[in-house]
Structures are given as structure tokens and as C-alpha cells.
C-alpha positions in Angstrom: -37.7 38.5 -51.3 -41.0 40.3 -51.3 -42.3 37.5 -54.0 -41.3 34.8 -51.7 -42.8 35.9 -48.9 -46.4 36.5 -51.3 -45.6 33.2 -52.7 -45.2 31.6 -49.0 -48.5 33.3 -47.7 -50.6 32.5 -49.9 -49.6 28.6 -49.8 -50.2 28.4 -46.3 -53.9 30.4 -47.1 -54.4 28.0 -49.8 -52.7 25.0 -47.3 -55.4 26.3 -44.3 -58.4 26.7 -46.7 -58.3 22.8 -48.3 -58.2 21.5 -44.9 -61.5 23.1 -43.5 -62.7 22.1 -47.2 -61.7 18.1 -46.3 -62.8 18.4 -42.5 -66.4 19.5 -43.4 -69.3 16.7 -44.0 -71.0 16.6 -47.1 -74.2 17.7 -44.9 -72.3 21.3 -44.5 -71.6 21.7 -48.7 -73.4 24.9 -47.8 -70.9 26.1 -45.0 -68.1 25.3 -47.2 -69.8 27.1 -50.0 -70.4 30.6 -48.1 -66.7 30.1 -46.9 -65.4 30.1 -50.4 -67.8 33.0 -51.5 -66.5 35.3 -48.4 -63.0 34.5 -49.8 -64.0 35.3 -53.4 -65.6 38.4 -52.4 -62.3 39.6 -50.0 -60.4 39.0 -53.4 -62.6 41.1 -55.8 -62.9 43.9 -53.4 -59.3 44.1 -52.7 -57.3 42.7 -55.4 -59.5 43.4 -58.7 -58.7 40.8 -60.9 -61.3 41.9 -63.2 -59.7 45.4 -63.8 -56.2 42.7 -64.4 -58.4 40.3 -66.6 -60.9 42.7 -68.4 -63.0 39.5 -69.5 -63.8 39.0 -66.1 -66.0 42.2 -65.1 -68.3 40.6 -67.8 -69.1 37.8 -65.8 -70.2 39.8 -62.9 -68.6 38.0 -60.1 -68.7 40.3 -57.2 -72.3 41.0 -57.7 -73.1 37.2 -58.1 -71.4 36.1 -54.7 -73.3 38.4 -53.0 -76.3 37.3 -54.2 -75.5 34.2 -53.8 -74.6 34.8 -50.4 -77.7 36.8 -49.4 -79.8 33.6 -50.7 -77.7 31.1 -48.8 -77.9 33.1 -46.0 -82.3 32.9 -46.4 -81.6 29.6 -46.9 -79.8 28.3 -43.7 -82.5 30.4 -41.2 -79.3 32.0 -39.4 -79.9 35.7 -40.1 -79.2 37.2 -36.5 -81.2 40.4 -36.2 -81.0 40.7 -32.2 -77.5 41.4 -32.4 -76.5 44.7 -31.4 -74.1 45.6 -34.3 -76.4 44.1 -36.4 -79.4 47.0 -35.1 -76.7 49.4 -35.4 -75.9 48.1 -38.9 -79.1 47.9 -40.5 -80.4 51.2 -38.8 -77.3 53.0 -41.2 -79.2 51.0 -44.1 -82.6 52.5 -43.1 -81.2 55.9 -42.5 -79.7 55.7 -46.5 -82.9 54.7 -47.4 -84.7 57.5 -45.9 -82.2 60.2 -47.7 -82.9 58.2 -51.1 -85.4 60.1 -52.4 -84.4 63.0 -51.0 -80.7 63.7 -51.4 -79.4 66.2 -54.1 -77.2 63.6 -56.0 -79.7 60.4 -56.0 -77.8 58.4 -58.0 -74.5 58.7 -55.6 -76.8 58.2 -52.9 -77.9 55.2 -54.1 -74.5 53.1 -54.9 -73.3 54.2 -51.5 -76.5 52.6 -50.4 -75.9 49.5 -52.4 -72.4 49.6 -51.2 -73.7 48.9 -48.2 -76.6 46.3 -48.3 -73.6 44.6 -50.4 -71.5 45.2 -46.9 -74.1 44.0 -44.7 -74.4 41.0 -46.2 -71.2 40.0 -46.2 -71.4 40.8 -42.6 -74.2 38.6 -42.1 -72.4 35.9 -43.9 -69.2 36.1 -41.8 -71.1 35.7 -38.5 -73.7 33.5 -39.7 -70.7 30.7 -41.1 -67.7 31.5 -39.3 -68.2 29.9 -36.7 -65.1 28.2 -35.0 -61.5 29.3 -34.4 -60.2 27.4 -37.3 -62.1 28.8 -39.8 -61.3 32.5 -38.3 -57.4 31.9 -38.4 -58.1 30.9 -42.4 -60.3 33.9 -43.2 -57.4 36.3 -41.2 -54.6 34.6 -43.2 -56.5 34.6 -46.5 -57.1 38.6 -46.0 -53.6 38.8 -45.0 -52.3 37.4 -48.0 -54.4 39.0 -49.9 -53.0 42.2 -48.2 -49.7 40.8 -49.4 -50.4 40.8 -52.3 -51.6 44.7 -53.1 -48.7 45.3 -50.7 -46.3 43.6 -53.8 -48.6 45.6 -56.3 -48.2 48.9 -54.6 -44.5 48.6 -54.0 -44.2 48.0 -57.7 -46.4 51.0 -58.7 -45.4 53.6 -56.6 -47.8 53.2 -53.7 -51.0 52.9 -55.5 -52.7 49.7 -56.3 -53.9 50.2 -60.2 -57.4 50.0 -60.7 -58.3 49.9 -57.2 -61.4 51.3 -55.9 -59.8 51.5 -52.1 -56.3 51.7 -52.9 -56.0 53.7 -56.0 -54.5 56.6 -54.1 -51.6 56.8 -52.1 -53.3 57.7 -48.7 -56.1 54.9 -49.3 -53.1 52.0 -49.5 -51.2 53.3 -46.4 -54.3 52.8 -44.2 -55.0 49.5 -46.1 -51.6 48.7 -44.9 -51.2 50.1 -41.4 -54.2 48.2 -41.0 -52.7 44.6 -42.2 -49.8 45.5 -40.2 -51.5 45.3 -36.6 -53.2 41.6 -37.9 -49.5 40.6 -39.2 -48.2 41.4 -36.1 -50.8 39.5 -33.7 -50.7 36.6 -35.9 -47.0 36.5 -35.5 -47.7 36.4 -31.4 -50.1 33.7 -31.7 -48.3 31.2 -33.4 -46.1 28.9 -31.8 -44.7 27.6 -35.4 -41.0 29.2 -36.1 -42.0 29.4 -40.1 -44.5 30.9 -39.7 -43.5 33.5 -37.1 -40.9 34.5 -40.1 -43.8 34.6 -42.2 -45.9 37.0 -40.6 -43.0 39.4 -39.4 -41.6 39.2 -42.4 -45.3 40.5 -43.9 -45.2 43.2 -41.6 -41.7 44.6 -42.5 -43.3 44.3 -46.4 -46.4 46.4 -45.0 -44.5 48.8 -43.5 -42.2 49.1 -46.7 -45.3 49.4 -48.8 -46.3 52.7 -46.2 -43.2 54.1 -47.0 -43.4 53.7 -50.8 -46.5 55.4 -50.9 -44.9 58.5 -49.1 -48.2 59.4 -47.5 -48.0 61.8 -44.7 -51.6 60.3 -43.1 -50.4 56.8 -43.2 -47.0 57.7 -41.6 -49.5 59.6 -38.7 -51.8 56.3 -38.8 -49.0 54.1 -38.3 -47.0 55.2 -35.2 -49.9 54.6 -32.8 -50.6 51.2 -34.4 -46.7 50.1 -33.7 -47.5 51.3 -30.0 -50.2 49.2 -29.4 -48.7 46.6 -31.0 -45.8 46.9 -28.7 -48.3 48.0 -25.3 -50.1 44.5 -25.7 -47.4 42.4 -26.4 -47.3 40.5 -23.1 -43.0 40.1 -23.8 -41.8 43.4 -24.1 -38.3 41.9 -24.7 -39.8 40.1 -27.7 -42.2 43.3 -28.7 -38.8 45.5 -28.8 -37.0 43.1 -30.7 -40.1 42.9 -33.3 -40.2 47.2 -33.1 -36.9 47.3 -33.6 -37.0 44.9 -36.5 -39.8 46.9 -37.9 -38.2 49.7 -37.5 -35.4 48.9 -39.2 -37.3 48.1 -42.5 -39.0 51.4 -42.3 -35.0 53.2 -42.3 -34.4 50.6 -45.0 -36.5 52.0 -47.7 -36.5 55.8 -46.4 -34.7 57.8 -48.3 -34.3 61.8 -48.0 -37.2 62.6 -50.1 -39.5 60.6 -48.0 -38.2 62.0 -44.6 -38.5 65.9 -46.3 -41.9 64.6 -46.7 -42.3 63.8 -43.2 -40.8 66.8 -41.8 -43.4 69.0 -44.3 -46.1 67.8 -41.3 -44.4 70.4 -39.4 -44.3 73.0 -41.8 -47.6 72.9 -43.5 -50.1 74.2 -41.3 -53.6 75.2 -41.3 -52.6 78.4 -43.5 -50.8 76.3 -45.9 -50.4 73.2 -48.5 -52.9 70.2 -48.2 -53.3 71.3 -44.2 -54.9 74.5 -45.4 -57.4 72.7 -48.2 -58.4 69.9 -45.6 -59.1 72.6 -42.7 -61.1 74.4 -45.5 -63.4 71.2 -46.3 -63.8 70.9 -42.6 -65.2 73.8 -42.0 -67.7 73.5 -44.8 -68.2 70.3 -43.5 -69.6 71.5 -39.8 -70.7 74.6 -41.2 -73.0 71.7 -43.0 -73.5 69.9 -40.3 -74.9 72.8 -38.5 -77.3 73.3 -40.9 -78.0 69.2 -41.4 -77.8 68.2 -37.8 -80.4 65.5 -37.5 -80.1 63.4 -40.3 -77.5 65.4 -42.7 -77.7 65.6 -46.2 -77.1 62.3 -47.1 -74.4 60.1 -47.6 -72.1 60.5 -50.9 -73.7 64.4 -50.6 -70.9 66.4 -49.3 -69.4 67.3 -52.2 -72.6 68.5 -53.9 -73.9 70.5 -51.3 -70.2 72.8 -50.8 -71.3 75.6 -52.8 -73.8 77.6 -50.8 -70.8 77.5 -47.9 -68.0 79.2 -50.4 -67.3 82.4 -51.4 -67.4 83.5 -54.9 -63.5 83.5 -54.8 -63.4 79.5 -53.2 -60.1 78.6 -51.8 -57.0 80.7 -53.6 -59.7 81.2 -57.1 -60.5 77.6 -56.7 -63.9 76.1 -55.6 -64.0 72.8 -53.4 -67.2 71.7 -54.8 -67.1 68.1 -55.7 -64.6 67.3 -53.7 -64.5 64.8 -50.8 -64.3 66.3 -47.0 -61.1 64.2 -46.9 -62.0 63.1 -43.5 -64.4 60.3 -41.6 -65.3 62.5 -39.3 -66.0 64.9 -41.7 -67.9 62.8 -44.3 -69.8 61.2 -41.1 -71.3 64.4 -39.7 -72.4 66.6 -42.6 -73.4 63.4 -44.7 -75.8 61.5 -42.0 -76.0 63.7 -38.8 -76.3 62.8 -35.0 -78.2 60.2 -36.2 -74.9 58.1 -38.4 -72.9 59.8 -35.5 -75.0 57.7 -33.2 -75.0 54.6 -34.9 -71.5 54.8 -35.8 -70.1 55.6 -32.2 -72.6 52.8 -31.6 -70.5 49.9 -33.2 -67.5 51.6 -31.9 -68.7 51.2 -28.4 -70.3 47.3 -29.1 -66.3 46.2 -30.0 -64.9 47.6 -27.3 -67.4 45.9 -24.9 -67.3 42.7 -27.2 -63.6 42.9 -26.4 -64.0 42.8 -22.9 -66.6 40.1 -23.3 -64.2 37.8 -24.7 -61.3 38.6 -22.0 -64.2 38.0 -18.8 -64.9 34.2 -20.7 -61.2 33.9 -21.2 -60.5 34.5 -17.4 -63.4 32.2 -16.6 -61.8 29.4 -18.9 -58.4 29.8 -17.5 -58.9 30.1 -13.7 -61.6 26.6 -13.4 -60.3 24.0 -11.7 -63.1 21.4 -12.4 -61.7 20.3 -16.0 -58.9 17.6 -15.7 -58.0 19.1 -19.4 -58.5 22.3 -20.4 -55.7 22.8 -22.6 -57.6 22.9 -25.7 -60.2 25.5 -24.8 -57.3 27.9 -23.1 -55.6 27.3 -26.6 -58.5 28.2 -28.6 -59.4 31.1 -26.2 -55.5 31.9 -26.4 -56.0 32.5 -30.4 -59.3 34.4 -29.8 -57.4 37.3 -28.3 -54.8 37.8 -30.4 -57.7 38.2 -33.2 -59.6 40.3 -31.2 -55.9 42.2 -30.6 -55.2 42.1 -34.3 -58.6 43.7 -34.9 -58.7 46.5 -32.1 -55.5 47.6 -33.9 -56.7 47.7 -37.3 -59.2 49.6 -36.3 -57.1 52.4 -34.5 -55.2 52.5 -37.7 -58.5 52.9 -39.8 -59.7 55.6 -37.2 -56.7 57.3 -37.2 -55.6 57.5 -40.8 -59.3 58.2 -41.3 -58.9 61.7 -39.9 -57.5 62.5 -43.3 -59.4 60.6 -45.5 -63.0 59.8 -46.8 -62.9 56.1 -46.3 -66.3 55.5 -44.7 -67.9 54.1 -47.3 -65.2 51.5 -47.6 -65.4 47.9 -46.4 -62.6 48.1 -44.2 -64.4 49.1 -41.1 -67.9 47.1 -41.7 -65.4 43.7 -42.1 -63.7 44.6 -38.7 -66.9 44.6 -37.3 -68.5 41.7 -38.9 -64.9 39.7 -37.6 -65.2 41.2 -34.0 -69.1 40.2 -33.6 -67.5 36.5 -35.5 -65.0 36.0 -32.5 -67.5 37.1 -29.8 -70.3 34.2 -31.1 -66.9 31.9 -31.2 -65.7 33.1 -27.4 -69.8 32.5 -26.5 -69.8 28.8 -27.8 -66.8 27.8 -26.6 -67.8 29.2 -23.0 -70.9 27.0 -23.5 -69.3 24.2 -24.7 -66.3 24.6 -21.5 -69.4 24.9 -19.0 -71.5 21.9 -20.3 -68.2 19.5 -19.9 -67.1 21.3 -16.6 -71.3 20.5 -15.6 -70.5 16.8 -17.0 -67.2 16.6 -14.8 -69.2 18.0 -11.4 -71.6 15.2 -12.3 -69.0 12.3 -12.6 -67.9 13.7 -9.3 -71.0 13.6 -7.5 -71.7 10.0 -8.9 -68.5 8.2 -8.1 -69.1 9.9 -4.3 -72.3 8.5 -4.2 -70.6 4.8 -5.1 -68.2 5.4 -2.8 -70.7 5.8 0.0 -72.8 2.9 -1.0 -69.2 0.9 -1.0 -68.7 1.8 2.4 -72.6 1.4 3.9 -72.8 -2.2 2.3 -69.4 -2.9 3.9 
């Protein structure tokens, strides 16, 4: 079951991805070219083939699409710096650059910093080229299969994704799934196709599963709130029970008692005690850090370098911390780049939530004009906007809470959520345009035929 359901996905990826590849003109080889880079380097980043086909890492792809993308991006004049989330962005980049020289471990400091020029972009490249609905409904299924796929991978491994550099641990996956869970799930409400609503429910009972394999406490905690909001913005709440209850029921499915003793240990371990003692300890270092760090921090990837001078001689039960992550975002954020990443960061948070809103104001405009004869393609395309934007908002609540317990900022799952929220807004933006220039056109036909039809009835 769980092979036809990767099998399925990833025809109708493959299925979505030659079409936009035939509908393009030969004058847009370049827009069809950064498409297939974005793809190549959401494949690389999340599935690794080069760690399953060791002849592979010698040919360097990852780094050579996004070089290749940062030249094609030079290329087509479409860098957009005035962006918000883009300031926000590139002011992270500066601050890394600043703590360069600076930080205690340089060398960490700086592959977190190319880890991030690679992320920007990437960014870049997403809003630059993605530029209509169809070609965000391909990029969403293609990460969704691809999601699939790791979710196979980890079932079959225990919860891990071998060779992974984001899902190589058991916590790391469940986020990576809680979040492919809330796009699964919004996909499934926007389609109007009966396959494919099977399709994508059925990916979410396999995401779900895969949580469950990996018997991570975080990604049970990350989960729940991501099946309420499913469930608080599904306008059908007859349909959103059914689909919790179906979900659900695949999570009892693969529970067994070991898991739930798991679960109930949230309970039991404490602050005083088990991995809720050793994260409250990193905390504290952490803000104790922070404290000392406030404006700027110590730079990112630096946390775990600069634990010492907060421990004891005895460390945690005989055991020193040092090296370790803060096993927290919030915790990695603050000692690592200050009030300063604390602004920027809170920054983008606040941009997608008023990007959201943005998108729901041209929505309403769209749906309550009068003046179009036939609007039922731009409510459509408006109508797949949201759920996006839906699928997105609860990704990132996932991310952010799963990301209490682990030191994920550094991953590219939160920079691609912003790069595909800022894509949809520039989508909602041109389709309003486009909307208002044929609503304008329709006023004008008005106005004209009037005009006739008083000249008619002078000259009579």
C-alpha cells in the first residue's frame, strides 16, 4: 500500500511537471529551466540520492544548481530586493557575515552562512519563476511526493531517513512529517478530483504513520495542534471530522504499547528528570548566553562552543553539555544571533501572517464584484491560492512547534515556507491586477454600448 500510494504521487508530480514543460514557449527555456533546478534542488536536500548513489556526490549536483540558479536569476533582471521578507532575509545574511570573523568556531560559522546564501537563493528563485497557480500546485505536489518518499524510507528504517542531513534523527523526521501532513491535508480540500482526494488523504494517513514509527515525543506534541487547524479551517466540519477521524484511525493503527508508554513518559519526565531535565539544562545556558550576547549573540552554529564558561566543573550528572545543540529554535535563535536574529526572524513571522491576510482581502475583492460576466476562473485560481496559503500556515505551526525541542533553524524547511508564502502573495497580486484590468475593460464596453444606445435614440 504505502509503495502504491509513492508510486501514484509521484506519477501525478511527474504527470503535472511535463505539462508546464509542453505549455511553456521556447522564449521561456529559461523559466522552464529554473523550474527543473528548484525541483532538483528539493530532491538533493531532502531525499539524498548522492548518499544512495555514492558516484553522485562527485558530480556536485546540489552545489551546481545553485549556481546555476544564482546566474539565471542575474540573468533574467528579476531579483526583488524591495520585498519585505526579502530585507528580512538578506539582513540574517549580513548579520552572519558580521559574526564571520569573529565567532569562536569560524569554520561552523561559515557553512551555516553558506547554508544560507544557498537558501536565499533558492528563495529568490521560487519567487522570481513561480509565478502562476499552476506551477505552485506542481512545486507543492512535487515536495509532497518527495515527502512521500522519505516518509516510505523512514517507515522502513525505523523513523530515520539514512544519510539524511534533516532527517537523520528521529525528532528531525516527525517535524519533516507533521509538516507534509498540513500540505497533504489542504491539497486534499482543494481538489475537486475523487483520485486524487484518495491520493492526498491517503499521504496523510502515511505521514502520520511515519510520526508514529519514529516514536518521537516532540513530533507527537507538534502534531496535535497541526490536526486542529487542519480541522478549525476546514470550512465542512462534517467532512474535517470524517478526515480526523480517518487520520486518527491510522495513528491507533500503528500504535502499539511501547509507543503509547512513550507518550505517557511526557507526563512523567519532568524538568528534574530524563531528556526534560538535559533540554531545561541547555536552556538555561542558552539565556544565561543570551544575557551576556544580547545584541548580536555569539553567532550562529556557536552555541555549543561557547557552553563551558556557563557549567560547573561537575556538568549535568558528571557530564558536560559542551558541543551539544540547545535542542531548541528558540534557544539556538537567541544565544546564537541576539535581538537582532530575534528581530528579523519575528519579522518574517509577522510578513506571513499579514501576507495571509493580503491574499484573503484580494480574494474577497475577487468574489464579491459584480462587473465580470465570468469570473469563475479567477475565483477558482484564488480558491487554490488559499488552500496553499492554509497548507503553509500549518506547516509552519508544526515547524514552530516541534521546533521548541529541536535545533532546526538552520534547516531549509522554514526559509522554503517563506519563499512559497511571498510566491502566492506575487501570484494573489497579479491575478488581482489581471481581475481589475478586465473588470476596467468590462466598465468600458459598458460605457460605450450606452453611449450607442444614446446616439440610436437622438438620430431617431
Amino acid at each position: 500500500m504505502c509503495s502504491l500510494f509513492l508510486v501514484a504521487h509521484f506519477f501525478l508530480a511527474g504527470v503535472n511537471f511535463l505539462q508546464i514543460m509542453k505549455a511553456e514557449r521556447p522564449s521561456s527555456f529559461g523559466e522552464v529551466l529554473t523550474f527543473f533546478l528548484l525541483v532538483v534542488y528539493l530532491v538533493f536536500e531532502y531525499v539524498r540520492p548522492q548518499a544512495l548513489i555514492p558516484s553522485l556526490s562527485l558530480l556536485h549536483i546540489p552545489k551546481i544548481s545553485i549556481g546555476a540558479l544564482g546566474l539565471l536569476l542575474l540573468g533574467s533582471g528579476r531579483i526583488k530586493l524591495k520585498i519585505p521578507e526579502t530585507k528580512y532575509f538578506l539582513a540574517i545574511i549580513l548579520l552572519m557575515v558580521f559574526h564571520g570573523p569573529i565567532a569562536t568556531n569560524n569554520y561552523l560559522a561559515f557553512w551555516i552562512f553558506y547554508g544560507q546564501v544557498s537558501y536565499f537563493i533558492v528563495y529568490l528563485s521560487v519567487i522570481a519563476f513561480i509565478k502562476d497557480v499552476k506551477k505552485l500546485n506542481i512545486y507543492i505536489n512535487i515536495w509532497i511526493a518527495i515527502n512521500l518518499f522519505c516518509a516510505f524510507v523512514g517507515i522502513k528504517n525505523g523513523g530515520i531517513v539514512p544519510n539524511s542531513a534533516f532527517m537523520g534523527d528521529e525528532n528531525d523526521f516527525a517535524l519533516v512529517m507533521n509538516m507534509a501532513v498540513s500540505f497533504a491535508y489542504f491539497m486534499f480540500l482543494k481538489t475537486d478530483s475523487g483520485k486524487k482526494k484518495v491520493l492526498y488523504l491517503g499521504a496523510v494517513c502515511l505521514f502520520i504513520a511515519a510520526n508514529v514509527v519514529s516514536r518521537s515525543r516532540g513530533g507527537f506534541v507538534g502534531l496535535i495542534p497541526v490536526i486542529a487547524y487542519c480541522w478549525y479551517k476546514t470550512p465542512k466540519k462534517i467532512v474535517a471530522t470524517i478526515a480526523v477521524v480517518i487520520t486518527v484511525g491510522a495513528f491507533l493503527f500503528v500504535t502499539n504499547e511501547s509507543y503509547m508508554n512513550r507518550l505517557r513518559s511526557i507526563k512523567e519526565e519532568n524538568i528534574e528528570r530524563g531528556t526534560g531535565e538535559e533540554r531545561w539544562y541547555s536552556w538555561k545556558i542558552g539565556w544565561y548566553m543570551f544575557l551576556d550576547h544580547p545584541i548580536i549573540g555569539v553567532g550562529q552554529g556557536n552555541y555549543p562552543f561557547r557552553v563551558s564558561p556557563y557549567e560547573s566543573s561537575e556538568g549535568l550528572h558528571g557530564r558536560s553539555r559542551a558541543g551539544r545543540a540547545a535542542h531548541s529554535i528558540y534557544f539556538t535563535l537567541m544565544p546564537e544571533l541576539g535581538l537582532v536574529g530575534i528581530f528579523l526572524f519575528s519579522g518574517m513571522l509577522y510578513c506571513m501572517y499579514r501576507d495571509r491576510r493580503c491574499l484573503l482581502k484580494l480574494e474577497r475583492n475577487v468574489n464579491s464584484s459584480s462587473m465580470m460576466p465570468d469570473q469563475t476562473s479567477f475565483v477558482r485560481e484564488f480558491h487554490d491560492l488559499n488552500y496553499i496559503m492554509l497548507g503553509v500556515q500549518g506547516a509552519l505551526l508544526g515547524y514552530l512547534v516541534s521546533g521548541i525541542f529541536l535545533s532546526v533553524l538552520y534547516y531549509p524547511h522554514f526559509w522554503i515556507l517563506i519563499a512559497i508564502t511571498v510566491a502566492i502573495r506575487n501570484v494573489a497580486e497579479k491575478k488581482a491586477g489581471e481581475f481589475q484590468a478586465q473588470v476596467a475593460e468590462e466598465i468600458n464596453k459598458s460605457l460605450i454600448l450606452r453611449q450607442d444606445l444614446r446616439k440610436n435614440e437622438f438620430n431617431q
